[in-house]
N, C-alpha and C positions, 0 to 999 in steps of 0.2 A: 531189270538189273536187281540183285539179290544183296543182301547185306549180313554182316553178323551182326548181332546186336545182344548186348548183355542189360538184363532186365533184371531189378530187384525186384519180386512180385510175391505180397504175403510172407514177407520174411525169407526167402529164397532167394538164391542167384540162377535164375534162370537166360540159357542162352538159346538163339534161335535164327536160322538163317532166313530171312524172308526177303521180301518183296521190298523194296525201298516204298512203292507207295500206298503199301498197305498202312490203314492207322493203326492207333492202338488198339480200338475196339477189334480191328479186324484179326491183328495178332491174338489178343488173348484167345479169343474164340475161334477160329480157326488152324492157328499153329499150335497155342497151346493146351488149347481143350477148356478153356476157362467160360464156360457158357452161360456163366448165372449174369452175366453181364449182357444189355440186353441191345440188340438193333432195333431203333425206333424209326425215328425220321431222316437219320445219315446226316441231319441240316444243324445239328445244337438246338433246336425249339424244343423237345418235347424230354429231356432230361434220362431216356433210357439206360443211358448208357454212361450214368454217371458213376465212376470209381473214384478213391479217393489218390494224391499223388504229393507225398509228403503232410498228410492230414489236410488238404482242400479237395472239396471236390472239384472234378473236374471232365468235361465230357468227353469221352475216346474215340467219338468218332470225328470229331473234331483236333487230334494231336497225332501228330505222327510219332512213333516210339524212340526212335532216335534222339527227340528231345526230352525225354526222360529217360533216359539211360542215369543211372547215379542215385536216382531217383528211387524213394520209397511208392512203389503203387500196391495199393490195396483193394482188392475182390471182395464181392461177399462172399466166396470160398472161403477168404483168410480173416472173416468176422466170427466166427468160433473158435473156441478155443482148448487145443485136448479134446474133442469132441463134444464139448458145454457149450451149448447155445449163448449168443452174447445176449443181455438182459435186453436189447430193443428186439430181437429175434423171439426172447419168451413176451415180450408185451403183446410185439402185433400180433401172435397166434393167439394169446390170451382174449385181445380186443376184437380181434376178428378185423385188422384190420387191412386184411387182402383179401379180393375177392378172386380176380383175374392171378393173381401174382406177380404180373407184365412190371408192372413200376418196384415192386418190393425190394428188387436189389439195390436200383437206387434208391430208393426213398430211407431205407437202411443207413446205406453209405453218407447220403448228406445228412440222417439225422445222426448219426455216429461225428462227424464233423462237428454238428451242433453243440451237441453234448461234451467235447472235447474243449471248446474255449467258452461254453457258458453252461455250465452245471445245472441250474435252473431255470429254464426260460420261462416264458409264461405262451401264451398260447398265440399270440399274435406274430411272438418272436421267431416259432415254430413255424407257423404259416408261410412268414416269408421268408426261412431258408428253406423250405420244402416248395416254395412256389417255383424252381425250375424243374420242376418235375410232373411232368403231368398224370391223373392217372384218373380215368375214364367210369371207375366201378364205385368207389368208397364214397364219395363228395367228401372227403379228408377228415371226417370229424371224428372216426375212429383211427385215422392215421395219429391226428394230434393226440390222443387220446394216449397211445400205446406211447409215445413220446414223451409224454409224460408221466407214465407209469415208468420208464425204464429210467428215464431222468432220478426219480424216487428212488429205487432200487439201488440204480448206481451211488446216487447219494448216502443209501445206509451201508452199501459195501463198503465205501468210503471211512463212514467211522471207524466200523469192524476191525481194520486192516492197521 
């Protein structure tokens, strides 16, 4: 059985006739060509596929899109801006903090979360919002690292502005 479904996605009103039991994950990437968003485990353990949905993350292969309908969801498609890399984007190429790529878009999205209700965290705080994410290459210490260069960054934008 097939459904229409209207999806706010990256500031868009995106519509899309699918599968009722397709999830989110499987919409964005499949119907809607949205790929940065990644297939890990299909189970919720290994955080691949975390977007953000009203500023939480949240894992899409665990939701079915139906229930966020109304709903702000965000890609790391819609993490640039005007074509400007968003500053956790210039950090972790700065730090080198991908090796694989595989986790990057999540680890992004929930440090973009982070950064959103705690401006400054310190490194432990880091850790454990990025601990539902798993990622096999870095051992995280240049994840946190670029996390907190962008935390910085954002912060003097912040005056500027």
């Amino acid at each position: 059985m097939k459904q229409l479904l209207t999806l706010n996605i990256n500031g868009e009103t995106k519509e899309v006739w699918t599968s009722t039991h397709k999830t989110l994950l499987e919409v964005l990437r499949e119907d809607l060509y949205l790929t940065g968003t990644k297939h890990g485990c299909e189970l919720g353990e290994c955080g691949a596929c975390s977007v953000l949905i009203d500023g939480e993350p949240v894992l899409a292969c665990l939701i079915l899109p139906v229930e966020v309908q109304g709903q702000e969801i965000q890609t790391i498609e819609g993490l640039a801006k005007n074509g400007v890399p968003h500053p956790l984007q210039t950090a972790f190429a700065e730090q080198g903090a991908s090796q694989c790529g595989y986790c990057s878009p999540a680890m992004l999205m929930t440090a973009k979360a982070l950064l959103e209700i705690n401006s400054n965290p310190d490194s432990n705080t880091i850790r454990e919002a990025l601990s539902g994410t798993l990622c096999r290459c870095t051992g995280y210490s240049k994840i946190i690292e670029a996390v907190e260069q962008a935390a910085g960054e954002l912060a003097v934008m912040r005056q500027n502005s």
